[in-house]
C-alpha positions as CSV (number, residue, x, y, z in Angstrom):
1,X,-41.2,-47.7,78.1
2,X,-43.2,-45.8,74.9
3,X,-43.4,-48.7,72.4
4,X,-44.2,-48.4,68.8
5,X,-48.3,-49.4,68.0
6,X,-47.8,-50.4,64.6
7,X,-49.1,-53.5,62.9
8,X,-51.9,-55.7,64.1
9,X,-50.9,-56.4,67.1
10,X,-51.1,-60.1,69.2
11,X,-54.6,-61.2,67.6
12,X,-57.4,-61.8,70.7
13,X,-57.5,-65.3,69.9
14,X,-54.4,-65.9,71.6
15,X,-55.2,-63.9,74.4
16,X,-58.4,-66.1,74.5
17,X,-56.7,-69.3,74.6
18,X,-54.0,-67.7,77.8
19,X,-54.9,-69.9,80.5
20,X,-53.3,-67.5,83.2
21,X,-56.1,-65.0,83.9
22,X,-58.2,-67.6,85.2
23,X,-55.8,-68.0,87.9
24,X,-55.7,-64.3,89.2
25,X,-57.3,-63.1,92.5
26,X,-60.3,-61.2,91.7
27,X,-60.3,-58.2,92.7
28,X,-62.2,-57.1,96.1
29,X,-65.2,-54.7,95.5
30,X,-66.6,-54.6,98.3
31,X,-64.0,-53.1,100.5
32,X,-65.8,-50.7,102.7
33,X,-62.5,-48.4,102.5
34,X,-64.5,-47.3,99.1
35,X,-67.0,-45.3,100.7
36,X,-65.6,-42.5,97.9
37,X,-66.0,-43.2,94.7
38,X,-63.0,-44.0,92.7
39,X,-61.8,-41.5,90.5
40,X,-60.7,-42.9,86.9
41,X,-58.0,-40.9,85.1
42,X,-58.7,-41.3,81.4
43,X,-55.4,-39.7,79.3
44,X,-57.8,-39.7,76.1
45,X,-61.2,-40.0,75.8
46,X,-62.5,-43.5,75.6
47,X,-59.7,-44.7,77.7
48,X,-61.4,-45.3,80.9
49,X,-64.1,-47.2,78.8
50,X,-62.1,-49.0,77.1
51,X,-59.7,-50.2,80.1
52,X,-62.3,-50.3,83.3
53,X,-65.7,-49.6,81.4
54,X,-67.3,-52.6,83.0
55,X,-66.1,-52.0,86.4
56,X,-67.8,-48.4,85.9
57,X,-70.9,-49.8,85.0
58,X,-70.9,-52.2,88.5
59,X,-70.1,-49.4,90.5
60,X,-73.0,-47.2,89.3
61,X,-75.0,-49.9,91.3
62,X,-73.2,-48.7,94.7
63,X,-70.7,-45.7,94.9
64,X,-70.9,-44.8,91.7
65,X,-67.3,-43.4,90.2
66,X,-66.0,-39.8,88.9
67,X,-64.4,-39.3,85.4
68,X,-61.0,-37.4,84.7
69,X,-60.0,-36.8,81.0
70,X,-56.7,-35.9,80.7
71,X,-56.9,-34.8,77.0
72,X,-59.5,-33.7,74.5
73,X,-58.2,-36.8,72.4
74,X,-57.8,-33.8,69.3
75,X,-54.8,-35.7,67.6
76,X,-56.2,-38.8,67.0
77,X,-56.5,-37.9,63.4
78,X,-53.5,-35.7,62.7
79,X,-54.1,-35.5,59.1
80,X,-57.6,-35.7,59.0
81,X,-59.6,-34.6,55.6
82,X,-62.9,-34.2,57.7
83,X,-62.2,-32.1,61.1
84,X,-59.7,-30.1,62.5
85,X,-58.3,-30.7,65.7
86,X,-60.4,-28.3,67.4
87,X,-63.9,-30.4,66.0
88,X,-62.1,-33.3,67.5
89,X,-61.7,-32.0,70.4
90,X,-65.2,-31.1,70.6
91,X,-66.8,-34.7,68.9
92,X,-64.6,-36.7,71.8
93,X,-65.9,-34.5,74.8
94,X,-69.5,-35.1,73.6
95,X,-68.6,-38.6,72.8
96,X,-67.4,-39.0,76.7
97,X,-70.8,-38.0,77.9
98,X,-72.6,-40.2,75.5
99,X,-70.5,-43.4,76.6
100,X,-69.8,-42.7,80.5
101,X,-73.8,-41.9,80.4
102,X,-74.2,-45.5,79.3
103,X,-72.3,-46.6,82.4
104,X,-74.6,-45.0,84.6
105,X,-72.1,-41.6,85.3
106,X,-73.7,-38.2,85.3
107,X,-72.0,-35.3,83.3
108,X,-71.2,-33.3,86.7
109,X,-69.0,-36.4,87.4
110,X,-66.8,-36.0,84.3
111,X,-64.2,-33.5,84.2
112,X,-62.2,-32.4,81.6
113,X,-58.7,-31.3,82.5
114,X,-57.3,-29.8,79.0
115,X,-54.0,-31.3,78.3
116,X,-52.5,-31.2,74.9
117,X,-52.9,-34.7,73.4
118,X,-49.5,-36.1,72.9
119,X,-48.2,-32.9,75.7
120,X,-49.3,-33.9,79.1
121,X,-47.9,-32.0,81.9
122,X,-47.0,-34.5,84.5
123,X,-46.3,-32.3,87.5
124,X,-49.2,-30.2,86.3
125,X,-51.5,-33.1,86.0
126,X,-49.8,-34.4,89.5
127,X,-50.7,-31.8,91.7
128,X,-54.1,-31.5,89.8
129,X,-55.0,-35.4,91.2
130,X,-53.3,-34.7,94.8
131,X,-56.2,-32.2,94.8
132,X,-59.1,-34.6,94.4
133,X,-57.1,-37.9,96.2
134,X,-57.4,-38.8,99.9
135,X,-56.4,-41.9,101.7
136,X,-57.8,-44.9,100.7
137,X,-59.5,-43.8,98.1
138,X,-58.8,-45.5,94.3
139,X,-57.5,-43.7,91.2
140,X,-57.7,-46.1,88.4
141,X,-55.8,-45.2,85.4
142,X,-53.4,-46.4,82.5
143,X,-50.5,-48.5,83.2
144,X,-47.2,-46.7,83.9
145,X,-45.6,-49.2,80.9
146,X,-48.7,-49.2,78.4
147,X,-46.9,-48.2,75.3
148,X,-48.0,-45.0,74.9
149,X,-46.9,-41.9,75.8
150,X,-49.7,-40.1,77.0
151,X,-50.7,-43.2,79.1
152,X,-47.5,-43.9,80.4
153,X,-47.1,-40.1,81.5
154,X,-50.7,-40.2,83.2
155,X,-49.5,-43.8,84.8
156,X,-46.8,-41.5,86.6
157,X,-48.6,-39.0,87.4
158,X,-51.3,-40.5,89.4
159,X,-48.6,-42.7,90.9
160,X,-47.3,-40.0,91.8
161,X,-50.3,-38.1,93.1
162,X,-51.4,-41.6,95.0
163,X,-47.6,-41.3,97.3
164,X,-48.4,-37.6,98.4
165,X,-52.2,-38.9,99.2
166,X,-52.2,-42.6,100.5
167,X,-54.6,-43.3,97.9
168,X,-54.4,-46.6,96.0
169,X,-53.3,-47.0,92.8
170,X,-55.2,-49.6,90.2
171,X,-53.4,-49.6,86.7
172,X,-54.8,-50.7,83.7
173,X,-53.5,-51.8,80.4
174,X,-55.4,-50.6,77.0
175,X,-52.4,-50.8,74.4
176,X,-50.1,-53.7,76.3
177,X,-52.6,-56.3,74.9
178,X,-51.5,-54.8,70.9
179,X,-47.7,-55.1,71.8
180,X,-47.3,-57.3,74.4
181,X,-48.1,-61.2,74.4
182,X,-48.8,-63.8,77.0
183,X,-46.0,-64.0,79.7
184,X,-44.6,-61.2,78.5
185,X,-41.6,-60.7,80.9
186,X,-42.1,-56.5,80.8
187,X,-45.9,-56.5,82.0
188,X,-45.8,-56.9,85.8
189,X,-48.6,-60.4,86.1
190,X,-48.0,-61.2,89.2
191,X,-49.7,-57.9,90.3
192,X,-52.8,-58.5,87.9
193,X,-56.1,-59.0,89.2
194,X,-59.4,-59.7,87.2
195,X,-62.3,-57.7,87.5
196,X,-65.4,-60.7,86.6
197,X,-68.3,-58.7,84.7
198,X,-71.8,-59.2,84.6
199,X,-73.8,-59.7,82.1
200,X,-75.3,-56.1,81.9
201,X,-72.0,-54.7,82.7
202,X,-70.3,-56.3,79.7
203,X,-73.2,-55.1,77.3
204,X,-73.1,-51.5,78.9
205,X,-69.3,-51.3,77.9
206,X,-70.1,-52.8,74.8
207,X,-72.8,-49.9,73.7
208,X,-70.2,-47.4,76.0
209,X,-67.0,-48.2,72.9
210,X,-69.9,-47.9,70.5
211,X,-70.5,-44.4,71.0
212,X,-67.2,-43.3,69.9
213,X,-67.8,-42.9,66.9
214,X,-65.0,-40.9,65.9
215,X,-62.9,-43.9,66.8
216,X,-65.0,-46.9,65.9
217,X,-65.9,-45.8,62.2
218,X,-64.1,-44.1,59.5
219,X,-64.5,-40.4,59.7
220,X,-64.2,-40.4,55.8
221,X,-62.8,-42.4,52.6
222,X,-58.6,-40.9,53.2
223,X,-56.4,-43.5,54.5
224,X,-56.2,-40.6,57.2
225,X,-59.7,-41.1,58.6
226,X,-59.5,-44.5,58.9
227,X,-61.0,-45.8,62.7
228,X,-58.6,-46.1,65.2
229,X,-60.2,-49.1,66.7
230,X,-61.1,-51.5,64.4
231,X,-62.6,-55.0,65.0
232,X,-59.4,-56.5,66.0
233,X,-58.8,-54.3,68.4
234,X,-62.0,-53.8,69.9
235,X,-62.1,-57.5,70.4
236,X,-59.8,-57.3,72.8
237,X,-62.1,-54.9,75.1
238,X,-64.8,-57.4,74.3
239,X,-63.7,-60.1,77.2
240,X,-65.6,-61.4,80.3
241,X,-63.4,-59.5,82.8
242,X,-61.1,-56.7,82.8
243,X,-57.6,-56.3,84.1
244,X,-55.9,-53.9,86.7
245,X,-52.8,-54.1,88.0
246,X,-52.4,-53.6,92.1
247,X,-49.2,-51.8,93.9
């Protein structure tokens, strides 16, 4: 369901204080069935750091993982003063290599699939993942209910792409934590699992979000450059462990 993102949002501190994550499986990484790395499905860049950047930044230890971004990100700054759409487009893709770099992933591991931002063809983008799925293997991406259009539409996709291949879905929130709030009845819990970071892992991400600079830091003084991800949001990508959702 695409929910309005306005406002602050449900401050960190009481996600912080949420004593129900501690109870949630972890989830497996050793499971030899990963002999493929995953493939995470980012709908804009800075997604996939954002949602699963520490879990990236485990795996580059072992199978390593591959980077799909859906978009270019290019309307994150519809009435920008300072770029056009097409600079956007450009800063984000460089932006992508700079951060999934600081995970440990290789440019020839990102790909760039060229939706519109805010037009993503689903059965475009569906058979595009069927392509690069197989059984077993894990396509991490944004939850189906997120919020957001373009991440809900990219949820269904790969949902969709993960029936036709027997791969297995992992779906991560980004803009629930904004809208949502603990035990709210909409976001599926009981499937969560927590992904426990290491130390290293958690200050890789950390630098990783940094290096969007387009959407950490003002792009100029207008009210229409502001950041997209201020402080109090980037506090909530700042936690010990990261959350996917399982089938």
């Amino acid at each position: 369901m695409v929910r309005p993102i306005a406002g602050a949002g449900t401050d960190e501190t009481i996600w912080r204080t949420w004593p129900a994550p501690a109870a949630w499986p972890a989830l497996a990484l050793d499971d030899p069935v990963r002999s493929t790395p995953p493939l995470v499905v980012a709908p804009h860049p800075d997604d996939e750091v954002l949602g699963v950047g520490g879990l990236v930044a485990m795996l580059a230890e072992g199978p390593g993982a591959e980077i799909a971004v859906v978009t270019d990100g290019e309307a994150s700054h519809p009435g920008s003063t300072v770029h056009s759409r097409a600079e956007l487009a450009a800063i984000r893709r460089a932006e992508t290599v700079t951060a999934c770099g600081l995970l440990g992933v290789a440019p020839a591991a990102i790909e760039h699939l060229g939706h519109p931002d805010g037009g993503v063809d689903e059965a475009a983008l569906t058979d595009a993942l069927t392509a690069r799925l197989a059984p077993g293997r894990w396509c991490v991406t944004t939850w189906r209910g997120d919020g957001h259009p373009d991440h809900e539409a990219v949820g269904r996709a790969a949902a969709a792409a993960c029936r036709r291949t027997g791969a297995m879905l992992l779906e991560f929130p980004v803009w629930t934590w904004h809208w949502a709030e603990p035990d709210e009845p909409d976001v599926p819990w009981h499937r969560a699992r927590r992904i426990d970071l290491t130390g290293a892992a958690r200050a890789a991400k950390r630098d990783a979000i940094d290096a969007f600079h387009s959407q950490v830091r003002p792009l100029g003084p207008d009210p229409a450059d502001a950041a997209i991800l201020p402080p109090h949001v980037l506090a909530r990508f700042a936690r010990p462990y990261e959350t996917v959702f399982v089938p």
